[in-house]
N, C-alpha and C positions, 0 to 999 in steps of 0.2 A: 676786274679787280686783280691786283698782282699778288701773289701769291712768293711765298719763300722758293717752292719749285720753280719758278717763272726767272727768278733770279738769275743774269750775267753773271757768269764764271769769276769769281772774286770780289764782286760788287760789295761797296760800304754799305753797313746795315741803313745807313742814315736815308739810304732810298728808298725802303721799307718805311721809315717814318715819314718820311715825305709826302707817299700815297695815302696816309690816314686809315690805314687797314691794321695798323698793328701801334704797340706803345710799348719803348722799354722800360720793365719795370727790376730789375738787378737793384734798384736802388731800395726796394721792398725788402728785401731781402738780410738774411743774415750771411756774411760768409765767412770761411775758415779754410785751411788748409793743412794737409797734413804735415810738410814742413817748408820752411822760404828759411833765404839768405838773409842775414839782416839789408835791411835797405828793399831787397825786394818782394814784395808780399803782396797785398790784397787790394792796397794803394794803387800799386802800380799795374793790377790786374786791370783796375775800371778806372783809369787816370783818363780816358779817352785820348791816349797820346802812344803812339805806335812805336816810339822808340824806346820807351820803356818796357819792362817785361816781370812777369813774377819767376827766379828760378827756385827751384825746391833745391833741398839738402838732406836729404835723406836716402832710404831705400826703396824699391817700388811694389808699386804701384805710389805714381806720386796722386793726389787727392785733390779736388775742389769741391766743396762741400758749399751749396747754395739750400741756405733751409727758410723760408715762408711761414711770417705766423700764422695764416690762416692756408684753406684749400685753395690754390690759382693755377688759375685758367694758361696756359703755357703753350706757343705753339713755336717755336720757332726759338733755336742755339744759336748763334754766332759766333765762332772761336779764330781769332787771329793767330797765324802761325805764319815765320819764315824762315825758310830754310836755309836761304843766302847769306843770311845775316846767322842764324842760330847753329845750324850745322848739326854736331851729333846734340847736339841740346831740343833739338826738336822732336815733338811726339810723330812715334810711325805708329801707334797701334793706341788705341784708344776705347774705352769703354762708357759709353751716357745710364746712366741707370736713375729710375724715379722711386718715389715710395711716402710712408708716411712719417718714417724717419729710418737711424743708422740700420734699425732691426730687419731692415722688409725691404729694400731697396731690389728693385730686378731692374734688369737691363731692359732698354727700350728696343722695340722691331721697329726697323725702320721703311716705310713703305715708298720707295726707289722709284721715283718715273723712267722708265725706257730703259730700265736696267736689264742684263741680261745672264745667268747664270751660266757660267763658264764649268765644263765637262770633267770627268778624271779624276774628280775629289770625291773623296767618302767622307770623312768627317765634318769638313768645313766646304761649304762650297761659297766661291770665292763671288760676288755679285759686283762686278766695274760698272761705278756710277760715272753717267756720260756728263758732271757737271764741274765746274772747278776747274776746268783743263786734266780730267782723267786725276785728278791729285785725289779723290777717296775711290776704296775698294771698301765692300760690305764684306763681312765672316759670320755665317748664322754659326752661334755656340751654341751649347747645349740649354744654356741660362737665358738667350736674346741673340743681339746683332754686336758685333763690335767692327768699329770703325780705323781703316789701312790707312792714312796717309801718305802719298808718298811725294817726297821734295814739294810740299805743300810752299806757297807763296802768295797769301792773299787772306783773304776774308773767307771764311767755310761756314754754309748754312747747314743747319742739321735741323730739318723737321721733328716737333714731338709732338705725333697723333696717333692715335689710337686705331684698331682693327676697322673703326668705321669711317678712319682719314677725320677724325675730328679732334680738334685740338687738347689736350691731355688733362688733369684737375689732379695739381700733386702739394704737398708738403715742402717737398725737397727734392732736389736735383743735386746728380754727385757723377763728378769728369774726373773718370779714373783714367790718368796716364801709363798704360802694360807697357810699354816700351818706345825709344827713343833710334834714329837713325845713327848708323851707324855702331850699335850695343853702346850707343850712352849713356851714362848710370842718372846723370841730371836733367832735369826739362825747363827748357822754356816756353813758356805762352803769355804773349803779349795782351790779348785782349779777349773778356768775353763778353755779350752780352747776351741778355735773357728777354724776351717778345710777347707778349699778351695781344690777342683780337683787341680791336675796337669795335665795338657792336653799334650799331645803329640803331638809333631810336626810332620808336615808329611814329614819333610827329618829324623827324628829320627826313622821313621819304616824303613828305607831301611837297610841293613847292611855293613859298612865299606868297599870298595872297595879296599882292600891294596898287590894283585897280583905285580907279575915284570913286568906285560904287561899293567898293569894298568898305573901304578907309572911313564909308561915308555912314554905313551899316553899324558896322565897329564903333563908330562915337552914338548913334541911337541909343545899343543897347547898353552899352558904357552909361550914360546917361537916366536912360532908364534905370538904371540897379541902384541909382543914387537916388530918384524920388521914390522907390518904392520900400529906403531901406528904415528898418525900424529901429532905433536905439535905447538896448534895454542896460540901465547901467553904464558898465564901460562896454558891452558887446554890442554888437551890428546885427543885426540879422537880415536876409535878404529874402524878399516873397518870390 
């Protein structure tokens, strides 16, 4: 089963949907933002078209604010970013936080496959994720994790599971952008999407019974429930 860890360094989400392990649901979703251009906004976040983009106009932390009427199941960020194209418009520093809304939101931990924590730091110790082409570094804050970017150019997966690596049960998700490459005051981000499990049903592990001795079972007892059914009124009732 492929897994968002498992993911080619910049890989489109759409190969996630391909395997039938996951389904984007962003479209559930209420979103908002703390400020866009006119013309670029929330539109052009989830327009599934890369050359579009949402810029803010404001001060920072710039915001995306994804809130869910109900509790869901969440495992798996996608956030497009380029830096070839964006430049100082691009987020270097970023924060994922979940909750039940604006009140309670904490930053997510994020649980790093083959990550290695690098020496010399007291406050923040810096964690280089080996995925992406080295483009995110982890910062444990005092609040959670916050996510480096650096000269990002592609598709970024960012896990959200829980201390027991299972996928997270939130309200809301909120993509705070702390800072921009080269002290840019505005962000660009192209595209986000939001990934739910698909769960298996437990008549979908069995495998199709479609023998001639099956098929041939199946019409008996088919058959049977029709002489044995009794008609009271408009109701059926079966012995």
């Amino acid at each position: 089963m492929t897994t968002p860890n498992k993911t080619p360094p910049g890989a489109d989400p759409k190969q996630l949907e391909r395997t039938g392990t996951v389904r984007e649901i962003g479209s559930q979703a209420v979103w908002s933002l703390s400020s866009c251009k006119p013309g670029f906004g929330v539109d052009q976040l989830r327009d599934d078209n890369l050359e579009t983009y949402w810029q803010s106009d404001g001060s920072q932390p710039h915001l995306v604010n994804i809130q869910f009427r109900r509790k869901t199941t969440v495992k798996t960020l996608c956030i497009y970013a380029d830096y070839k194209s964006d430049e100082s418009y691009t987020p270097s520093k970023i924060s994922v936080r979940v909750g039940n809304n604006f009140h309670n939101l904490q930053e997510i931990r994020l649980s790093m496959r083959k990550a290695v924590a690098q020496k010399g730091q007291e406050n923040e110790k810096a964690v280089e994720r080996k995925q992406e082409k080295r483009w995110i570094r982890v910062y444990n804050s005092s609040k959670g994790q916050q996510l480096e970017l650096v000269e990002p150019s592609g598709w970024i997966h960012v896990p959200l599971t829980d201390t027991h690596k299972k996928p997270i049960r939130t309200f809301m998700i909120q993509i705070a952008v702390l800072a921009n490459h080269q002290n840019g005051r505005d962000t660009h981000m192209r595209q986000i999407k939001v990934y739910t499990p698909v769960e298996e049903s437990s008549i979908g592990k069995f495998p199709r019974c479609t023998t001639i001795d099956f098929m041939m079972y199946r019409s008996i007892r088919a058959q049977r429930k029709r002489d044995v059914a009794t008609v009271v009124g408009d109701a059926t009732f079966y012995k």
